[in-house]
C-alpha positions as CSV (number, residue, x, y, z in Angstrom):
1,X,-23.3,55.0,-6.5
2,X,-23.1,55.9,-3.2
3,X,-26.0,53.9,-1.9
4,X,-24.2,50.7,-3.9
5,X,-21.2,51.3,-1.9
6,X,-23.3,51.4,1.7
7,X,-25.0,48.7,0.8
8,X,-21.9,46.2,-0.5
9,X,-19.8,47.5,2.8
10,X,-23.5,46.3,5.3
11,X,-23.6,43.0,3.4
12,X,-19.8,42.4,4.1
13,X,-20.2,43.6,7.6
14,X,-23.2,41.4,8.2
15,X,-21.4,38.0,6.4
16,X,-18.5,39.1,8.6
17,X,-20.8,38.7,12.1
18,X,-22.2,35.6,10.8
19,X,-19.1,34.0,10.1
20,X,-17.8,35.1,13.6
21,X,-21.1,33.7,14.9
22,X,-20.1,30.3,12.9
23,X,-16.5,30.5,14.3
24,X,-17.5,30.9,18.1
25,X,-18.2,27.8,20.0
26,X,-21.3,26.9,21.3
27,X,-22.6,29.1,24.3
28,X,-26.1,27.6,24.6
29,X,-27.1,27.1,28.4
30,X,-23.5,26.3,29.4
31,X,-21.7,27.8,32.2
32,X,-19.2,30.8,31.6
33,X,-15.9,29.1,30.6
34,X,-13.0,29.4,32.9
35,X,-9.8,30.9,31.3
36,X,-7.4,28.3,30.0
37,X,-3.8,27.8,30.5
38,X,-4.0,26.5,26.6
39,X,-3.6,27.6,23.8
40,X,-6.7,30.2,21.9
41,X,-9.5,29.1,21.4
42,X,-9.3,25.8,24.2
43,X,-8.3,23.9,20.6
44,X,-6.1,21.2,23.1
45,X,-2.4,20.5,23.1
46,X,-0.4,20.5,19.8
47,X,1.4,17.1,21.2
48,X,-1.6,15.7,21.4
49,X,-2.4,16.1,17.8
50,X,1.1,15.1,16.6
51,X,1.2,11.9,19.4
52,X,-1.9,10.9,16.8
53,X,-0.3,11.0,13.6
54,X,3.0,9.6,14.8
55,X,1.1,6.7,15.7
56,X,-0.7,6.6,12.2
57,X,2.7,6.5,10.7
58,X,3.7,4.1,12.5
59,X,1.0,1.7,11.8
60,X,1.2,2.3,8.2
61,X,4.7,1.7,7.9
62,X,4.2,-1.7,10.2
63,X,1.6,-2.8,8.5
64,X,1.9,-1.4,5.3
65,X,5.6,-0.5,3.8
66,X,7.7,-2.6,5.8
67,X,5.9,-6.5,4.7
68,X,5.7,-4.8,1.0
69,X,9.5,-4.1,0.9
70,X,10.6,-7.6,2.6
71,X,8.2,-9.0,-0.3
72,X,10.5,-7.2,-2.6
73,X,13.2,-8.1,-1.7
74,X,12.8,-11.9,-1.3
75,X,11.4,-11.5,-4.8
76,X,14.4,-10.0,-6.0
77,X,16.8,-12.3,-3.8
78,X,14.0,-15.4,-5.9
79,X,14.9,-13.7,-9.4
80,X,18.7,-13.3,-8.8
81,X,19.4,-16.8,-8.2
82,X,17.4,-18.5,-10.5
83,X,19.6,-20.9,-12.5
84,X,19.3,-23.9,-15.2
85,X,17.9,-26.7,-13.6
86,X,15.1,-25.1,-10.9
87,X,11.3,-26.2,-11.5
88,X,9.3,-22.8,-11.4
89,X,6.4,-21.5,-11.4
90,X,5.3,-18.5,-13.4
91,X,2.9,-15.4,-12.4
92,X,0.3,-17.1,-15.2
93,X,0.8,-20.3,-13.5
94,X,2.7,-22.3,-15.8
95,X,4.7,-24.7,-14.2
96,X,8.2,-25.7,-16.0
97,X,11.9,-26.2,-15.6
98,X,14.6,-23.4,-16.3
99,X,16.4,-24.7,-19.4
100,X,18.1,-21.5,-20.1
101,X,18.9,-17.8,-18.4
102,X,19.5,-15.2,-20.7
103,X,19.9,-11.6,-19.3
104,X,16.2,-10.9,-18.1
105,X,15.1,-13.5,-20.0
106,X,14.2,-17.5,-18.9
107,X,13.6,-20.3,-21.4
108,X,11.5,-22.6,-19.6
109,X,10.4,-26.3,-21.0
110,X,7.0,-27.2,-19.9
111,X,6.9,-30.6,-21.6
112,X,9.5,-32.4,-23.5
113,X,11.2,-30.0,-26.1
114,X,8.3,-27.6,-25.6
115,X,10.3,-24.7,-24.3
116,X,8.9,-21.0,-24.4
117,X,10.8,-17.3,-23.1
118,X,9.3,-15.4,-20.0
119,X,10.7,-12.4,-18.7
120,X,12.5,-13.3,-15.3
121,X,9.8,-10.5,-13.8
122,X,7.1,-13.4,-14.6
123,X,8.9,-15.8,-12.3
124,X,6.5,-16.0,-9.1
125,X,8.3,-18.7,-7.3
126,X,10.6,-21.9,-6.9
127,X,8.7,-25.1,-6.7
128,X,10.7,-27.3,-3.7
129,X,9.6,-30.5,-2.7
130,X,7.2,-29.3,0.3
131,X,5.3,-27.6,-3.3
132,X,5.6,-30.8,-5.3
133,X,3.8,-32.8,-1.9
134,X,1.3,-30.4,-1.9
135,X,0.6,-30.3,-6.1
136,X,1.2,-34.1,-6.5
137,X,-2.5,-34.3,-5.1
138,X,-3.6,-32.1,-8.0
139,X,-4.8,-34.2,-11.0
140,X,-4.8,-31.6,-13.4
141,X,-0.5,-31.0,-12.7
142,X,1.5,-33.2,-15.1
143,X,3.6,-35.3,-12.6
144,X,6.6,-35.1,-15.3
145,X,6.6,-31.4,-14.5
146,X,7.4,-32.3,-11.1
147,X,9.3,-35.0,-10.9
């Protein structure tokens, strides 16, 4: 029992050097380091490190969370004041013209007296003129849907 106990308390004792030796940086044919005014171990400024991930923050939130929320919010802004009357487009890409608002709900006609319910979520956008000039060269668009 004994001799388990010597041996389990050498093999921890030797794992223990070898992870110090791990730990330790490199001494191999460099020149004896001179003491430094930083922090243990000569691991660099803290500010350093925190100047970095400011700056990733901040280009995640400028190129990432702040053109996804104006996105939003035009979308939202798109949804709120959609009325009777304003030729749409939907997120399948079915052009038509709001016949009715319901609630969440839009009743759009896409030909004469062919009218179907969308949620108001499946709105993607308004269709203006500068759209129709741009679709009137597109032979597969009905031009009634447009005009």
């Amino acid at each position: 029992m004994q001799t388990l106990i010597a041996h389990s308390t050498l093999l921890a004792g030797r794992s223990l050097e070898l992870l110090a030796f791990w730990l330790q940086p490199s001494q191999a044919g460099a020149a004896p380091a001179a003491p430094s005014a930083g922090p243990a171990g000569g691991a660099g400024s803290p500010f350093g490190s925190m100047g970095m991930l400011l700056v990733f923050v901040a280009v995640f939130y400028f190129f990432i969370i702040r053109p996804g929320n104006k996105q939003r919010t035009e979308q939202e802004q798109l949804l709120k004041s959609v009325m009777k009357g304003d030729r749409v487009v939907t997120t399948g890409g079915m052009y038509g013209i709001v016949s009715g608002v319901d609630g969440d709900i839009v009743v759009l006609e896409i030909s004469e007296k062919v009218r179907v319910r969308f949620k108001k979520e499946a709105i993607a956008m308004r269709v203006t003129d500068k759209t129709d000039d741009k679709k009137s060269a597109d032979k597969d668009t009905p031009s009634s849907v447009l005009k």
